[in-house]
C-alpha positions as CSV (number, residue, x, y, z in Angstrom):
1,X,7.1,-31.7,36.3
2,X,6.3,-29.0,33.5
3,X,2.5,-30.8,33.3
4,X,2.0,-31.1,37.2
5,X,-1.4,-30.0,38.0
6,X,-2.4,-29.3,34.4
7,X,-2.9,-32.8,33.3
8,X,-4.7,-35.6,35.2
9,X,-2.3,-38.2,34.3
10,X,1.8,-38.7,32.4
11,X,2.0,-42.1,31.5
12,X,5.4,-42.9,29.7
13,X,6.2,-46.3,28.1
14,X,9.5,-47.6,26.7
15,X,8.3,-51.5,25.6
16,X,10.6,-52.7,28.8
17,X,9.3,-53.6,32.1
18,X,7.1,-51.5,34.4
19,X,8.9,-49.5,36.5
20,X,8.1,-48.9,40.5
21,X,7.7,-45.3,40.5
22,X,4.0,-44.7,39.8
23,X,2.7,-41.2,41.8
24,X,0.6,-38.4,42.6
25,X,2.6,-35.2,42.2
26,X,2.2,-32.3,44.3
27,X,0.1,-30.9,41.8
28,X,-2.2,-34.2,41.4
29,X,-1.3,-35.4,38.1
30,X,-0.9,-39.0,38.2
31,X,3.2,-39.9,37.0
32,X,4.4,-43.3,35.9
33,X,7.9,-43.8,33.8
34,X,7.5,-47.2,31.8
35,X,4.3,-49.2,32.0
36,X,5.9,-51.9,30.7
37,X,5.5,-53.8,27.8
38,X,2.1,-55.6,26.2
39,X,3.2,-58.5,24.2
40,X,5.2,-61.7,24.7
41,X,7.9,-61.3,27.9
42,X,9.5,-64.9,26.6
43,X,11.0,-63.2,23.6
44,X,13.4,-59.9,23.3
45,X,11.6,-57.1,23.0
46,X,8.5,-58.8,21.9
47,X,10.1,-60.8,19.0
48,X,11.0,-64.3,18.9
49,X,14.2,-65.0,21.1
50,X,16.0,-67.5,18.6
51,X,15.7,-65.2,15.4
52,X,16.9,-61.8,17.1
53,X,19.9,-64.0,18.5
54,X,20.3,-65.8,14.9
55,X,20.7,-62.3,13.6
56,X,22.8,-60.8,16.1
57,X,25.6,-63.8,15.7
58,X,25.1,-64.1,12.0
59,X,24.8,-60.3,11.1
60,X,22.6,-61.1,8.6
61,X,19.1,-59.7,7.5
62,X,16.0,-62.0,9.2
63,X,12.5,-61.3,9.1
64,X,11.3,-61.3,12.8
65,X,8.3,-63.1,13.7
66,X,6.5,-61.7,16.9
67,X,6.9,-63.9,20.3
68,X,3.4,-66.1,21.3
69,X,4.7,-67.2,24.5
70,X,4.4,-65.8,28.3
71,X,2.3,-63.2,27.0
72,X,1.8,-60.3,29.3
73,X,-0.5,-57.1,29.4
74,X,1.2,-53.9,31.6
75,X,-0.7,-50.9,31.8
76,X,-1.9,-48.3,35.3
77,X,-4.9,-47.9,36.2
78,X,-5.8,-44.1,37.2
79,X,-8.6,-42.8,39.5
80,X,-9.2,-39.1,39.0
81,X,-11.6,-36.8,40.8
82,X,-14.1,-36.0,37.7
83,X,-14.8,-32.8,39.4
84,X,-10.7,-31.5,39.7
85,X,-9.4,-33.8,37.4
86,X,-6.6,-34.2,39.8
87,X,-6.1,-37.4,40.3
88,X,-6.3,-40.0,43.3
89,X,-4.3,-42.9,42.8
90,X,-2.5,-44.6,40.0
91,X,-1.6,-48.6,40.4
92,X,0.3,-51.1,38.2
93,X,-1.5,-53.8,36.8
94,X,0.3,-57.0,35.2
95,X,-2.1,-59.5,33.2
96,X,-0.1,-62.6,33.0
97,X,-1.0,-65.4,30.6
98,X,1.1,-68.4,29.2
99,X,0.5,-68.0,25.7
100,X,-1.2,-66.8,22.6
């Protein structure tokens, strides 16, 4: 709210999933919470499934090895007035592929 109408766009990520409150602000700046995560969504948090939960039940040190599979690209895209800078419209976008 601070940056409303003095910044085109706030565009906050968290390596999670998108969430589903992308708007315009009163003041046009394009708002977004999490865009979501870029990487592999068949792994936790990006890393390979079996050697986060090897570590977690062992409680031992593993080197993590980043996930290749169900690999997704989250981002917005923002349209902004190039003579305001306020901006128009802000929309999800989720590029899905199977793997790497």
């Amino acid at each position: 709210w601070f940056l409303d109408g003095k910044v085109s766009a706030v565009i906050g990520t968290h390596t999670h999933v998108p969430t589903a409150d992308e708007s315009i602000l009163p003041g046009g700046t394009a708002y977004i919470t999490d865009t979501g995560m870029t990487g592999a969504f068949d792994s936790v948090i990006g890393i390979e499934k079996e050697e986060v939960l090897q570590r977690f039940i062992t409680q031992l040190p593993a080197k993590f090895k980043p996930g290749t599979r169900e690999v997704h690209l989250c981002g917005v895209i923002v349209d902004i007035d190039a003579q305001t800078g306020k901006a128009r419209s802000i929309e999800r976008v989720m590029i899905k592929n199977k793997a790497i």
